[in-house]
N, C-alpha and C positions, 0 to 999 in steps of 0.2 A: 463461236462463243456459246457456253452451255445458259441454259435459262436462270440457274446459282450465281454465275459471273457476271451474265448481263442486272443481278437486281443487284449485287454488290457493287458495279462501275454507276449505277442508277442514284442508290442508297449514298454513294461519294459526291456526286452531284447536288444532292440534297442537301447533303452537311456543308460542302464546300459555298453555294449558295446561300445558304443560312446566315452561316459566317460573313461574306462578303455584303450580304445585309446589311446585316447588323452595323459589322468596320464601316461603311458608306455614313451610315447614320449617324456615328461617334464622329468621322473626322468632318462632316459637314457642321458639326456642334448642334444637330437637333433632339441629339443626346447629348448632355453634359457631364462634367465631371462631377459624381455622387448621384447622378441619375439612378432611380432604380429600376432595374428591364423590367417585362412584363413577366410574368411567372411561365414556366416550364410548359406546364400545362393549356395556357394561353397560347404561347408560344406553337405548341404542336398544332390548338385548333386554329388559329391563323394561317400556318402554313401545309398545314394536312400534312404531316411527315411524321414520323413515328419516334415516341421519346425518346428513345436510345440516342439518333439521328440530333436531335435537339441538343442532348449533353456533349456531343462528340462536338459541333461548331461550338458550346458554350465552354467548353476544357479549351480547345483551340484558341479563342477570344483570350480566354485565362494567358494561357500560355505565352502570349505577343505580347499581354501587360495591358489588353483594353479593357478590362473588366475583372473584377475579384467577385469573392463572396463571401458574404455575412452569415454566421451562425444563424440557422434559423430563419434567417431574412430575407433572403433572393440572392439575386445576381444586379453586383453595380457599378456605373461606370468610373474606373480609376480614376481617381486624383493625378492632376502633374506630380511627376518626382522631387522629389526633397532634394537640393543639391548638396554633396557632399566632401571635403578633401579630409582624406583620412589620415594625412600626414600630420595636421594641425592638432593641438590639445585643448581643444575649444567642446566645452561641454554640447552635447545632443539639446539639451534643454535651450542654449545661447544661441547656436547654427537655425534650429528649427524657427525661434519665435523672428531671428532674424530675416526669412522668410515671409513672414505673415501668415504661417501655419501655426497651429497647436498642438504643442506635444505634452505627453504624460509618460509617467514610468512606472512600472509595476514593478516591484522585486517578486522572486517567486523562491528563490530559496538564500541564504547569508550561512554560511560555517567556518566553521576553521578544521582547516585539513593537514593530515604531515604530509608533507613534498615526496610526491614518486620523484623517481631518476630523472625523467624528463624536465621538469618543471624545478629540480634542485638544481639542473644544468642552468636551466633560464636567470634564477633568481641569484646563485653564487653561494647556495647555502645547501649545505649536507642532505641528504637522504632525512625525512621524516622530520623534518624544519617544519614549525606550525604556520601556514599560508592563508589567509583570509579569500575564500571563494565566494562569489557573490553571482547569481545568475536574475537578469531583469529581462522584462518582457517591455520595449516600446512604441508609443503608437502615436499616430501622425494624423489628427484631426479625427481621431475614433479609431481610428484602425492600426493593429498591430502591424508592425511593418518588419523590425528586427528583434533577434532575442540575442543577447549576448552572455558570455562567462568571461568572466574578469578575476583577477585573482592578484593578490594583494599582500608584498610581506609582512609579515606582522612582528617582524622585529621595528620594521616602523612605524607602523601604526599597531601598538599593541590593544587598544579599547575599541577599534574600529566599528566595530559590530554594534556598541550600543546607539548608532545613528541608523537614522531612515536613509534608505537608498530608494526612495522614491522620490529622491533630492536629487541636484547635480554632485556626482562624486569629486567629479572636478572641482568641487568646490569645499570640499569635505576634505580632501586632502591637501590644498593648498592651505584654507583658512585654519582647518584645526593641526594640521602637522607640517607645516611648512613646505611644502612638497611640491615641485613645480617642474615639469618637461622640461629638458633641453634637447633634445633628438628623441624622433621614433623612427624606428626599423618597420616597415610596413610591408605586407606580403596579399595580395588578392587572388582570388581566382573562381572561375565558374563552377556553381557546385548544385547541385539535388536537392531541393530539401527534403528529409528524409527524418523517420523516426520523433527522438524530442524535440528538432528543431520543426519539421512539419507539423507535430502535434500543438506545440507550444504561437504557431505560428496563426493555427487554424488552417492550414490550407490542404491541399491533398496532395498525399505524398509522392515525390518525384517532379513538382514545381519549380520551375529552373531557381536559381538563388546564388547572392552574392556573397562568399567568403572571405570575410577581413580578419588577419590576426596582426596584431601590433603588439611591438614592445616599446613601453616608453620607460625612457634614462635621463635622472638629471643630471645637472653639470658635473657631479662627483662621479657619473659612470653606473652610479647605481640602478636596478631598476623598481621603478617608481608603480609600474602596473602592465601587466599583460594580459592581454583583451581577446577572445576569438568573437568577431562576430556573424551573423547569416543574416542576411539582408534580403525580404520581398525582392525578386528582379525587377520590377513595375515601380517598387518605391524608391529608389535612388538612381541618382547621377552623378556620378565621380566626377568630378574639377579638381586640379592641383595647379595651383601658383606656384609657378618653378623660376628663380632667377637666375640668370648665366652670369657664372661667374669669367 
C-alpha cells in the first residue's frame, strides 16, 4: 500500500468514526431532537481531524436523516417524522397540528397558466386551457420539510387566485367552491433533490427526497387538483389505512 492510499484508508477511519460518534450520541438521546451540534470548527479541534473529514461524517449524518442544517445556523439534530398517508384529502395544516407539531405555509409563486399537452391530458381540457398553478414551500416546527406544485382548473375555480394560499387549500376549495375528493390516484418514489426543489428546500443538492404526485377526482370523475410534491427524506413516514375488501 503506497503512503497516498494508506492516509486515504486513515482519512475513511476518521470520517467513519466521527460519524459513528456522533449516531451513538443521538440514539442514546444525549443529543436530542432540535439539538444544535457543536460548530464545524469545534468539531475539528476536539477531534484533531481535518475539516474536510468533519463535513464528509456531517453530509453522511445528513444523508441517514440524523441531522439537517439551518441556513446560517449549524448543524441539528432531526425532528421525528411527520406521519403521512397520501391517499387521504386531509389538508397538511389538519395531519401536522394532529400530531402535536406546527406547521406553516409559505406560498412562493400563484399564476394562471394555458395547459401544455401533458397537464390538458391530466385535466380533460384542450391544449392552452387556463390552469391555476400554485407552488408552496411547507415547514414542520421551523423547518422547511416539502415544496410542492399544485395546479388547479380554473374553469372551477375561476377567482381562485385572489385567496391566500398560506391557508389550507383544502379548505379553499371545499368551502368556497364546493369541491371535495372522492379518489386519488397516487404514485411515489425515491428521488434527488436537485435544482428548485433543493434550492427551495435549503438543502444540498443531491439529498435523497420523497416524490409524491397525486391526482384527486370528485364523485363526477373530474379532477379537482393535481399535486407533485418532494418531501425532506428525514421528515416523513408513509402510513396508509388500506381495508380488505
Amino acid at each position: 500500500m503506497t503512503k497516498g492510499e494508506n492516509d486515504q484508508r486513515l482519512e475513511g477511519l476518521h470520517y467513519l468514526e466521527m460519524r459513528d460518534r456522533l449516531a451513538a450520541r443521538i440514539a442514546s438521546g444525549e443529543l436530542k431532537p432540535g439539538d444544535k451540534l457543536a460548530s464545524e470548527r469545534r468539531l475539528q479541534d476536539e477531534l484533531g481531524i481535518a475539516r474536510g473529514t468533519i463535513r464528509e461524517g456531517l453530509f453522511q449524518l445528513e444523508a441517514e436523516g440524523l441531522i439537517y442544517r439551518r441556513d446560517r445556523s449549524g448543524w441539528y439534530v432531526s425532528p421525528p417524522p411527520v406521519v403521512y398517508d397520501p391517499t387521504r384529502w386531509e389538508g397538511f395544516i389538519s395531519y401536522v397540528e394532529a400530531q402535536g407539531r406546527v406547521p406553516a405555509t409559505e406560498t412562493v409563486s400563484a399564476e394562471t397558466l394555458a395547459a401544455d399537452p401533458f397537464l390538458a391530458e391530466v385535466f380533460g381540457r384542450p391544449v392552452g386551457a387556463p390552469l391555476h398553478h400554485i407552488r408552496r414551500r411547507r415547514h414542520v416546527d421551523g423547518r422547511a420539510v416539502l415544496v410542492e406544485q399544485i395546479v388547479v382548473d380554473a374553469a372551477l375555480t375561476p377567482d381562485l387566485l385572489r385567496h391566500s394560499f398560506d391557508q389550507s387549500l383544502t379548505e379553499i376549495l371545499k368551502n368556497g367552491y364546493g369541491l371535495s375528493v372522492a379518489r386519488n390516484l397516487v404514485s411515489m418514489q425515491p428521488c434527488a433533490l436537485t435544482g428548485r426543489e433543493a434550492e427551495a428546500l435549503r438543502v444540498k443538492s443531491g439529498l435523497p427526497g420523497l416524490a409524491v404526485q397525486r391526482t384527486s377526482y370528485d364523485a363526477q370523475g373530474r379532477v379537482v387538483e393535481f399535486d407533485r410534491e418532494h418531501w425532506r427524506h428525514d421528515a416523513v413516514r408513509i402510513s396508509v389505512d388500506t381495508r380488505v375488501r
